[in-house]
N, C-alpha and C positions, 0 to 999 in steps of 0.2 A: 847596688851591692851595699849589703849594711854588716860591719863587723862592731860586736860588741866586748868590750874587757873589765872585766868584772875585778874586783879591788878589794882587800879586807883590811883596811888602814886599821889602828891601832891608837894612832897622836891625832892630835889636829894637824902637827905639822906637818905629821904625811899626808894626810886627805889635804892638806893646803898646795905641798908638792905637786902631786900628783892634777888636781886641779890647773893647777898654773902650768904644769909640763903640756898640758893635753891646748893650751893656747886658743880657749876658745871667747868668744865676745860674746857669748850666752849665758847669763849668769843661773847656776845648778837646779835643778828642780827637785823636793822634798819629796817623796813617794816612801812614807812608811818610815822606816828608819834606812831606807836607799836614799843616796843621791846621785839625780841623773847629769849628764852633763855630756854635751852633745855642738859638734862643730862641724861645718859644712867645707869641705876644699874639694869644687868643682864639681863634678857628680855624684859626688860620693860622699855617703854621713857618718863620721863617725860618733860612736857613743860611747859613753864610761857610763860603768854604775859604780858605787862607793858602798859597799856595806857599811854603816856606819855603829850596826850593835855592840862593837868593842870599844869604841871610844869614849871613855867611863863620862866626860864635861857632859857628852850629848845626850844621855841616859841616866843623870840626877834628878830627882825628885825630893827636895826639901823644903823644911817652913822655920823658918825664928823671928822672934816673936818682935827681933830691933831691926830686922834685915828683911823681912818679909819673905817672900815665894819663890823657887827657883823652880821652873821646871827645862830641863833635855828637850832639845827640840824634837828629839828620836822617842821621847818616851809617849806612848800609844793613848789618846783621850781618855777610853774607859780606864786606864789605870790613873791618873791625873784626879777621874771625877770620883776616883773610890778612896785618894786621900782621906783621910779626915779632916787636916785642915780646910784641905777646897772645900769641903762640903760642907764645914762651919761657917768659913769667912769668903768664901769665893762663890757661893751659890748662882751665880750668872753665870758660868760657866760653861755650868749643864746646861743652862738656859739657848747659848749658843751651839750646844751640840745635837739639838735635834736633828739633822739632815747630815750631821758627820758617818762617810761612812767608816765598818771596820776598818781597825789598823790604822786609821788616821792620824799624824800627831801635830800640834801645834806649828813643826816648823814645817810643815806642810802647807799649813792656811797661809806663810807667810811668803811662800814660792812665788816666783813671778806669774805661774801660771791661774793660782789662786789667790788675787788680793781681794776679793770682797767676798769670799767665803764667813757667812754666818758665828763664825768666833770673831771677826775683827772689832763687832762694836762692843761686847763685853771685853776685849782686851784692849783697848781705849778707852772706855770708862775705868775700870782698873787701873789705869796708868802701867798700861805693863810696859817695859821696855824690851829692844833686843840686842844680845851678846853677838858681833858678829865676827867672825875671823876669817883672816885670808892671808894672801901673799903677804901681805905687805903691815900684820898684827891685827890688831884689837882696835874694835870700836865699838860704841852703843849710843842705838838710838829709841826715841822713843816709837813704840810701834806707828802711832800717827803720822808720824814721817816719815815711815818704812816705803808706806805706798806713794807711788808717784804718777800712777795714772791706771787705765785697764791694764792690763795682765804686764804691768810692769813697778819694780819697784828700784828703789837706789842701790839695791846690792851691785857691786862693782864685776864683773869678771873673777873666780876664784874666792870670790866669798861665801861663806856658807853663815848661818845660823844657828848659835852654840845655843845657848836658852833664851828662856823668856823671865823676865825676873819682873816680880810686883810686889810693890812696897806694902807692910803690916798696913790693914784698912784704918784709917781710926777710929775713934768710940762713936757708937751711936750710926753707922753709916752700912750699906746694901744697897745692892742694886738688882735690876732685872731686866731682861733682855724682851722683846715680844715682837714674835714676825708675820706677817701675812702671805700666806702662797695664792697661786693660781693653783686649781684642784689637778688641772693638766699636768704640771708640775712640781710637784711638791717639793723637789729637790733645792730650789730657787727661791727666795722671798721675793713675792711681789714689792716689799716696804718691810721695814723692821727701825724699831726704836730702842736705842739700850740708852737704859735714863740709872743715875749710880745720885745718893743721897747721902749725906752727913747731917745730920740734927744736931737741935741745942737739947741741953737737959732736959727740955717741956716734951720734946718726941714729936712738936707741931712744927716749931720752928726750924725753918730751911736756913743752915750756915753755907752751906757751898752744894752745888750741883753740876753734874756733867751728863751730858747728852748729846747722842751719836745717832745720826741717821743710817740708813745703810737702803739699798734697792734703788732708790730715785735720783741716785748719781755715780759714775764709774769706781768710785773709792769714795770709802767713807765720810761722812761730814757733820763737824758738830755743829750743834745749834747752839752759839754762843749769846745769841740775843736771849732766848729763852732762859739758857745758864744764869746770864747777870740778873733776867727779871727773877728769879726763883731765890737769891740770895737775902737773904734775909724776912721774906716771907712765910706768911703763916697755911699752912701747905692745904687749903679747903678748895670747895668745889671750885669757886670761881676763879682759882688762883692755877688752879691746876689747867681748865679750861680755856687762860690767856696763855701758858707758858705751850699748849699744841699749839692755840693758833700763831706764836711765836716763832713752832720749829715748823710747822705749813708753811708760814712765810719766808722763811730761811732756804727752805727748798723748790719753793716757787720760781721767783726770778733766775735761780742758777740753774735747776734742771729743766725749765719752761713743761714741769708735769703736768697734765689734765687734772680737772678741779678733783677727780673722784679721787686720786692717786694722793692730791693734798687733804683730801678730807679722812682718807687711812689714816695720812703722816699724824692728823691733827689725833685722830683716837688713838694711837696707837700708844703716842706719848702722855696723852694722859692716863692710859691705862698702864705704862710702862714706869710712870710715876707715883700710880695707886699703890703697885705690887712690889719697888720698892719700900715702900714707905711700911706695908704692913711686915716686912722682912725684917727692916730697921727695929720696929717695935715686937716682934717676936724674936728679935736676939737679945734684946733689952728686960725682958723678962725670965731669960734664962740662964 
C-alpha cells in the first residue's frame, strides 16, 4: 500500500517543516521543480511530493557582474541556457546539457539519485557552489563536495537545495565540456572531460586551469596533476598532449579503466582543452 501527500509550500521553512515532520533518513529527491521524499515504516512507503514553484529563493535566475550567477534549483535548464548571461559567460553549460531531459533543473543533477549526471563537471569547473537549507538553517558548499559517493551525496535528512551560485568568470577565461557515449546508450557518457581556462594578456599563456573527469569513476574527479602542469604554460600541441596523458594517468590507478577508456580520457581533454581555448579567444575579440 503506497499513500501519497502532495504539498504546495510557499517558504523554505515550510518545505523545511514539513520535510522534518515527515522523519524520514532519506535525503529529497529533485524531479522538476517536485520534491520527493519518501520513508519506509514496516511494509508500507510512504511519500511526499513538495510543489516547490511558489517558492520565489528556488525560482531565481540572476547575474551581477561583482557577485556572479545565481540560479533556483527549480528553475527548468532551457530557461537557464536562454539567459543571456549563460550564454555569454557560462557557455559550458549547454555544453553539459545534451542528454538533459525536459523539465530538468539543476537541482536535480544534484539529488542523491543523480550525482554524475552530465552538468556536474561544467558545474565544477565553474566553481559553482550550493545553497542548501533544512531543519536546522543554511549552509553552502561547494558542488565538488556535494557528492560523496554513487547515488549519494552529503545532504543531511530534510535538506533541500536552494541554488547554485557561480562566481563572475574572470577576464580572459572559458571552458567546455566534451563527452563520449556508447551508441547503445546515448543517455550516459561512456567518459567526458570539462577542462575551464584563464589566460594571460598573450591569449597563449595558461594562468590557472581546471579539469574534471566525469564517466571513469562513481563521482566526478579532477585531474589536479594536469591542472598544476598547464599553470603557467604556453598552451601548444605538445603541451596540451602531456596535460591528457596527465588526466589518463590520474584516472588510471584510481578507477583500474582499460587502456582504450584511458586513451578517450587522454583525447577527450585535449580536445576539451582546444575548445576552451578557442572560446577564451573568441570572447576576447568581442
Amino acid at each position: 500500500m503506497k499513500d501519497v501527500e502532495y504539498f504546495t509550500p510557499e517558504t523554505l521553512d515550510e518545505a523545511a517543516a514539513l520535510l522534518l515532520g515527515l522523519d524520514s533518513r532519506t535525503p529529497p529527491v529533485a524531479e522538476g521543480t517536485d520534491l520527493i521524499a519518501e520513508v519506509t515504516e514496516g511494509q508500507r512507503r510512504l511519500s511526499m511530493v513538495l510543489d516547490l514553484s511558489r517558492i520565489p529563493e528556488l525560482n531565481r535566475l540572476d547575474y551581477d557582474e561583482r557577485i556572479g550567477l545565481r540560479v533556483g534549483a527549480a528553475v527548468p535548464v532551457p530557461a537557464i541556457l536562454e539567459f543571456p548571461p549563460v550564454r555569454r559567460l557560462y557557455p559550458m553549460l549547454a555544453d553539459g546539457s545534451a542528454s538533459t531531459p525536459p523539465g530538468a533543473t539543476l537541482g536535480g543533477n544534484l539529488s542523491p539519485e543523480a550525482p554524475c549526471r552530465e552538468m556536474a563537471p561544467p558545474l565544477i569547473c565553474l566553481r559553482a557552489s550550493a545553497a542548501i537549507f533544512g531543519p536546522h538553517g543554511w549552509s553552502e558548499l561547494g558542488v565538488e563536495a556535494v557528492f560523496a559517493g554513487m547515488s549519494r551525496t552529503v545532504l543531511q535528512p530534510g535538506e533541500f537545495v536552494v541554488d547554485l551560485r557561480f562566481p563572475a568568470p574572470p577576464p580572459r577565461s572559458s571552458g567546455a565540456y566534451l563527452r563520449a557515449v556508447d551508441h547503445r546508450n546515448v543517455e550516459a557518457a561512456v567518459a567526458g572531460v570539462g577542462a575551464f581556462l584563464a589566460m594571460e594578456q598573450d591569449l597563449v599563456t595558461c594562468c590557472g586551469a581546471r579539469l574534471v573527469l566525469s564517466g571513469v569513476f562513481p563521482t566526478p574527479m579532477r585531474a589536479l596533476e594536469a591542472e598544476r602542469f598547464l599553470a603557467g604554460k604556453r598552451l601548444e600541441g605538445p603541451v596540451l598532449s602531456e596535460a591528457g596523458a596527465l588526466a589518463a594517468d590520474r584516472a588510471g590507478p584510481i578507477t583500474g579503466a582499460a587502456r582504450d577508456r584511458l586513451e578517450l580520457v587522454r583525447d577527450l581533454t585535449c580536445r576539451a582543452l582546444e575548445e576552451a581555448l578557442v572560446r577564451v579567444r573568441a570572447n576576447a575579440t568581442t
